[in-house]
N, C-alpha and C positions, 0 to 999 in steps of 0.2 A: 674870427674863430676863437683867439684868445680870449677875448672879450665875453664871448658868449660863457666859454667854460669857466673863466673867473667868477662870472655874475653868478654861474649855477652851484660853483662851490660857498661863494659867498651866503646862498640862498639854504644850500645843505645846513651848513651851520648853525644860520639862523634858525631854520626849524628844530634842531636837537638843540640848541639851548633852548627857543620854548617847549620843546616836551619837557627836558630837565624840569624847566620852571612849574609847567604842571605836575608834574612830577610830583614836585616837594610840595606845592600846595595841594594834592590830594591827600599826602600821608599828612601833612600838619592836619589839615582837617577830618582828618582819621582818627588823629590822636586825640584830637579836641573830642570828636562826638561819641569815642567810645567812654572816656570817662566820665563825659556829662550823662551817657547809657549807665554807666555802671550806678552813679552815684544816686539817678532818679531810684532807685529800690536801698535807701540808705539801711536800712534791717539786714537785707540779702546780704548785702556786700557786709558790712560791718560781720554777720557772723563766718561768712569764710573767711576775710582776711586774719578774725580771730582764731580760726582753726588752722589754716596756714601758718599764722603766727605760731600758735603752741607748736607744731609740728616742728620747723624749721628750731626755734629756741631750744628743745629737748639736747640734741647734740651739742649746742653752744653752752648748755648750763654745766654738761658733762665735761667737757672738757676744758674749761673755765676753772669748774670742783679738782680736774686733775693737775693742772697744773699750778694750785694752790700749792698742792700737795706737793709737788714737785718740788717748790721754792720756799719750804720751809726748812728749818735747820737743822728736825729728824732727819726729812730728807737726804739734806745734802751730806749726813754724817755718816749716812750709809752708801753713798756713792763709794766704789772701789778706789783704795790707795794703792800707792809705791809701798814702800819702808824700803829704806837707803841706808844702810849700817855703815860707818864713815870707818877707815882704817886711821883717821888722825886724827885731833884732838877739833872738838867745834871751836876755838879762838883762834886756830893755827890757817896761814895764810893760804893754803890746799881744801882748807871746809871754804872758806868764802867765796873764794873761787868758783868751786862744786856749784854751792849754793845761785851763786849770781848766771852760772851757763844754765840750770836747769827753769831760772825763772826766764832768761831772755829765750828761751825755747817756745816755738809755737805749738808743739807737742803737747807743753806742760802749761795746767793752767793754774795750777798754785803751787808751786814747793815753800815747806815751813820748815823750819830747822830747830829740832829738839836737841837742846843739852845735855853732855851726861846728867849733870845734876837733876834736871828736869825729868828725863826717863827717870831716876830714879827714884824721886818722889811720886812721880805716877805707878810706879811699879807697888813702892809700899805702900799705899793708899789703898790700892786693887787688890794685893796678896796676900797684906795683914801680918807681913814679915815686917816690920816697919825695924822690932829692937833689933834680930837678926842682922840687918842690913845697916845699921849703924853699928853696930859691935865690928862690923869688916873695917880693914885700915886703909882700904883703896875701893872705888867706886868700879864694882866691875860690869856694869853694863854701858856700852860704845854712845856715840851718838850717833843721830839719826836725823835722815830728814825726808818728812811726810811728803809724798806728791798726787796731786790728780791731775790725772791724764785730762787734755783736753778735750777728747772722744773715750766716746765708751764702745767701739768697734774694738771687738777683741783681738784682732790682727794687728792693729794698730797700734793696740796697749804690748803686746807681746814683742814689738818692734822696737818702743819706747824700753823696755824691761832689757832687751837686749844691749840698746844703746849706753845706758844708762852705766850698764855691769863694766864697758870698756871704760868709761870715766877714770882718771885719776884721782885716791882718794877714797875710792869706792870699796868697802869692803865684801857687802853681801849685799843682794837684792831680793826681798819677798814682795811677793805677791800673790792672791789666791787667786787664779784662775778660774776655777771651779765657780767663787761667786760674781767673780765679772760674769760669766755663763747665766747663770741665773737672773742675775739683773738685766741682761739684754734678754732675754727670754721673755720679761716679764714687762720690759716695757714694747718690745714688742707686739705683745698681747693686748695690752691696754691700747696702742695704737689700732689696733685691729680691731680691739671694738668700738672704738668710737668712729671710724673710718665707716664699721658696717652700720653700727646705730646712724649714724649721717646719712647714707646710700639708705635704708631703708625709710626713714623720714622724706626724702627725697625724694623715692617714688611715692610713699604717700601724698606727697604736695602734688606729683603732675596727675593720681589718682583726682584727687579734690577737683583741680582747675581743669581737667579733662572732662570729669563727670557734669562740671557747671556748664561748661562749653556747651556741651553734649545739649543738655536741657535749654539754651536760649537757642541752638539751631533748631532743635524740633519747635519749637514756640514761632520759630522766623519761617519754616517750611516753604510756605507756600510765597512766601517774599523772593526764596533763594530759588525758588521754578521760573516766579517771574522775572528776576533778572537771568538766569540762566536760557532763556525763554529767548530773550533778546540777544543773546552772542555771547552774556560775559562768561568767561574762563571761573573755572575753579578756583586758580590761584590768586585771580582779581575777589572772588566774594570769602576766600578766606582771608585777604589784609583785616578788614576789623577786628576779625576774631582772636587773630596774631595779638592786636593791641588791646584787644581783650585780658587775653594772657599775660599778657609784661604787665598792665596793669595790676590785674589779681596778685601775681608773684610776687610784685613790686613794694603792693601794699602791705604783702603777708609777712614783708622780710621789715618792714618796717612796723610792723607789731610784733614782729619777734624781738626785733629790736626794742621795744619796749617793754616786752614783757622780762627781757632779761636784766634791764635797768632796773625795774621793780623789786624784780627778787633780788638782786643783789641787796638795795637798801633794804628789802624786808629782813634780809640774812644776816644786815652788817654788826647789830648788835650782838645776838646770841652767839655767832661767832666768833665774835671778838672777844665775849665772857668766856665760850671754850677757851679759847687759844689761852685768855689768861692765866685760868685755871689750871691749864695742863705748863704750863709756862712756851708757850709755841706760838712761831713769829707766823702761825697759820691765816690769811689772809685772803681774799677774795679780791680779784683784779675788777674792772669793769674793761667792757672791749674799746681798743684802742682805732684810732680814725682808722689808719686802715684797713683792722677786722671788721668794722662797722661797714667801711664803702665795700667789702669785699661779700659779707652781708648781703646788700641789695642789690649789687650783678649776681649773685648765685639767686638770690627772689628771682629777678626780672626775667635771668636766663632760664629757668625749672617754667617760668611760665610763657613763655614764648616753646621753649622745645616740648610742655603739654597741648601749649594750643595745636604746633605744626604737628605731631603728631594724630590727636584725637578731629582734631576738624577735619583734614583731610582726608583721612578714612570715612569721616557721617559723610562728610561731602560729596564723594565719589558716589554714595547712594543715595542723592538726591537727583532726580532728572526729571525735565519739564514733559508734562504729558502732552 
């Protein structure tokens, strides 16, 4: 009796590993013949995966342009500060001090330390009191030292502003509020619409790769009666389609990815003559490996989740007569 149920479990096994085994050689050979399908009509495919392409690259160039922007040295000059008015003198051992706790701070991601002298000449430069300010027998503005905050969450700078004020050493702390408000407001905004231009792009791509679906099951019709005809499942005649889908996606993200390598070098010149022009460290990035691999899982998965939705629905209303 042992024996018997050993041999049967032994036998159970064997069969699920060869199903496994068919398994996986029917989707390799799924894989294989949906692309060798796709590629036989080389026009077809080349101009969807070039419309794919442009679709998918539109948010990638936008926000590529933005964060150009971001990492230029306007930019960052308009990122909100501290100002730290020092109660002691900037060579006296209470400023270095100061100075050394607010840079080892993870809070803080730069403190600079301005000298009186320094403020001072930056003031008559700006004010145009320049004789004024030397006819005085003592330098009366303090020192200072410049901070940015590591985050620009306003709660968090106000935290920082707090902290800061308890410091020994610390005379006064400014800070505008009001334009940290605005700055997160604004990049906010800019998030949001690159977030929605991507979402909208994005249903355009599962429009595309659904619509194509769409047209090679009416063209297979009467194939998909005759197999359905014979017992198979829906979800068995829609695997090609699936790998249909990952392929179109797949391909489309990798002419996106092209076509943003292009423009980049097409832009890198004239840009660069801006930038020089205006004197601005403004620069264009190209996408790093892994925005690039990040790329062609968002291709592959927009066309897998257009195939399983749009097939699935033609499919249901096909039925063998």
């Amino acid at each position: 009796m042992n024996k018997r149920s050993e041999g049967g479990a032994e036998l159970s096994v064997v069969r699920r590993s060869e199903r496994a085994r068919a398994w996986g050689r029917h989707h390799r050979r799924l894989v294989s013949q949906t692309l060798i399908a796709l590629v036989s009509a080389p026009g077809t495919l080349a101009m969807t995966w070039l419309v794919i392409g442009i679709a998918l690259s539109m948010p990638i160039l936008l926000g590529l342009g933005l964060r150009a922007v971001a990492q230029t040295d306007s930019a960052r000059a308009l990122e909100p500060s501290i100002s730290v008015y020092l109660s002691v003198a900037s060579d006296s051992p209470e400023a270095v001090s100061l100075l050394d706790t607010l840079r080892r701070s993870p809070k803080v991601s730069t403190a600079r330390l301005i000298t009186e002298q320094q403020a001072l000449a930056t003031f008559a430069a700006q004010s145009g009191f320049g004789e004024i300010l030397n006819a005085l027998s003592e330098n009366p503005l303090p020192a200072m030292i410049e901070v940015l905050p590591a985050t620009k969450d306003g709660a968090s700078v106000q935290l920082l502003v707090q902290w800061i004020s308890g410091l020994a050493g610390v005379d006064e702390v400014v800070f505008d509020a009001a334009w940290m408000a605005r700055l997160q407001a604004l990049v906010i905004l800019l998030d949001r619409v690159i977030f929605a231009s991507a979402l909208l792009f994005s249903v355009g791509v599962i429009l595309i790769i659904g619509n194509t679906l769409r047209l090679t099951i009416a063209s297979q019709r009467s194939e998909i009666e005759i197999i359905k005809l014979f017992g198979a499942s829906d979800r068995f005649v829609q695997r090609p389609f699936i790998y249909r889908g990952f392929w179109l996606g797949l391909g489309g993200a990798v002419m996106a990815w092209l076509i943003v390598q292009v423009s980049l070098i097409f832009l890198a010149g004239p840009v660069e003559q801006m930038a020089q022009a205006y004197r601005s460290s403004f620069a264009l990035s190209v996408l790093t490996f892994s925005e690039s691999l990040r790329l062609l899982l968002v291709g592959g998965g927009l066309g897998i989740a257009a195939s399983w939705v749009s097939v699935w629905r033609h499919l249901k209303q096909i039925q063998p007569k």
